[in-house]
C-alpha positions, 0 to 999 in steps of 0.5 A, spaced: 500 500 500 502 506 498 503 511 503 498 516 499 492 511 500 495 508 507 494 515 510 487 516 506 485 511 510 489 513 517 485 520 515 478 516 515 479 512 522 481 520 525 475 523 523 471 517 525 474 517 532 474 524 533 466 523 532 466 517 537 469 522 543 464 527 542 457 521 540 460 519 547 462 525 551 455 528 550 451 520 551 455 521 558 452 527 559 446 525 557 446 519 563 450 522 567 449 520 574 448 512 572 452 507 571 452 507 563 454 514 563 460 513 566 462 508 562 460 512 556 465 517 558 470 511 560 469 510 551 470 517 550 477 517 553 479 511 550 476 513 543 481 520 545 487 515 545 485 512 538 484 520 535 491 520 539 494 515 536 492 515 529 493 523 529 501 521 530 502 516 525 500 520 521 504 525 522 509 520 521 507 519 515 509 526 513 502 529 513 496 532 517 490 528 520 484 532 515 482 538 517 475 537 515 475 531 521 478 537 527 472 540 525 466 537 521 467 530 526 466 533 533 460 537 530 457 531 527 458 526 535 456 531 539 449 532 535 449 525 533 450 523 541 445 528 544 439 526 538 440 519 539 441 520 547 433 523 547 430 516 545 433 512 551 438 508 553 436 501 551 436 505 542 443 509 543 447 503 544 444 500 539 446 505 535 453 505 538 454 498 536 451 500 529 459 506 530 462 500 533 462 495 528 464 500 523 470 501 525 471 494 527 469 492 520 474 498 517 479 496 522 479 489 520 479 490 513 486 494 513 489 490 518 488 484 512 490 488 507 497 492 511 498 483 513 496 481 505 502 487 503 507 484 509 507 491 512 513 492 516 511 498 521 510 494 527 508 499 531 502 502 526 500 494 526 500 495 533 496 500 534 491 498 529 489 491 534 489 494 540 484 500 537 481 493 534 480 490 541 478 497 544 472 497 539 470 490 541 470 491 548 466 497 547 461 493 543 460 488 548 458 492 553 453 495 550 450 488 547 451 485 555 447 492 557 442 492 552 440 485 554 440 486 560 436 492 560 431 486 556 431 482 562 430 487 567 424 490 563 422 482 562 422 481 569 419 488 572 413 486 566 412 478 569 413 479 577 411 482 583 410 481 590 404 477 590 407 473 583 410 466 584 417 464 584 417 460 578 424 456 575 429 458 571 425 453 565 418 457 566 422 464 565 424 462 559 419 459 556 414 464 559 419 470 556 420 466 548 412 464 548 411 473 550 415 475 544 413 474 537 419 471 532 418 478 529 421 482 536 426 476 536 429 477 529 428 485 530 433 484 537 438 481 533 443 485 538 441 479 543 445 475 538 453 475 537 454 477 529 461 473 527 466 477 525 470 474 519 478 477 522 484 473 520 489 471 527 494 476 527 
């Protein structure tokens, strides 16, 4: 890979990081106090290393991370994280993790072609997993809490003091007959999706 497209690409991870710190810095206001707003502004931070990172290889490169993502990304994160924040928590991760897996599947898709290529910039391809890593993380969480946050929902709908304790078999059976294929399919957030990575 030439150096012109390698930093074109360095660009794009830039400008979608400087996105994800402003998306998670205005949710983590948006659910301040709570648990998830702190996490969120714990992703934040770490989407700030990735904007860091990225930015001074670029500048390794002999170039400058694109004007356009220092001015254009943050606006964009901000009110992406406010809009999204307005419908809940349960519908912003979810949204986040639509972010997330972008990134992954970007990440992915050059840290192939720089292996394909036999790349020698260890560092770079260092950078690159662990930003990779990070990602997944992130994403992982947020499924976790969104199922959670079903469960909760599920529980709080089919208990109360007055409700007999029921096993573990009839929860289950109870929670997959009160929801409709279609709902299942609809949250298929619920289920991991495979995502096709060599074994760097």
């Amino acid at each position: 890979m030439d150096v012109k497209t390698l930093i074109s690409k360095l660009n794009w991870f830039y400008s979608l990081e400087l996105n994800q710190v402003d998306l998670y810095n205005a949710q983590s206001k948006a659910f301040k106090g709570r648990y998830s707003g702190i996490v969120l502004e714990r992703c934040a931070f770490i989407e700030q290393n990735h904007v860091d990172n990225i930015g001074e290889k670029i500048k390794e490169l002999g170039a400058k991370p694109t004007v356009l993502g220092d001015i254009i990304s943050p606006i964009l994160g901000k009110t992406a994280g406010e809009l999204s924040a307005m419908t809940g928590l349960e519908n912003t991760l979810a949204i986040d993790i639509l972010i997330e897996q972008k990134a992954m599947k970007d990440y992915n898709d050059l840290l192939n072609k720089l292996y394909q290529e036999n790349y020698g910039d260890e560092e770079l391809l260092k950078i690159l997993q662990h930003n990779f890593v990070d990602e997944h993380i992130h994403t992982e969480w947020f499924r976790t809490k969104i199922i959670a946050l079903k469960q909760y929902e599920f529980t709080a709908k089919h208990f109360s003091s007055s409700t007999k304790m029921q096993t573990p078999n009839q929860v289950i059976d109870g929670f997959l007959n009160n929801h409709s294929r279609t709902n299942l399919k609809r949250a298929k957030l619920i289920k991991p999706r495979p995502l096709k990575t060599v074994d760097w």
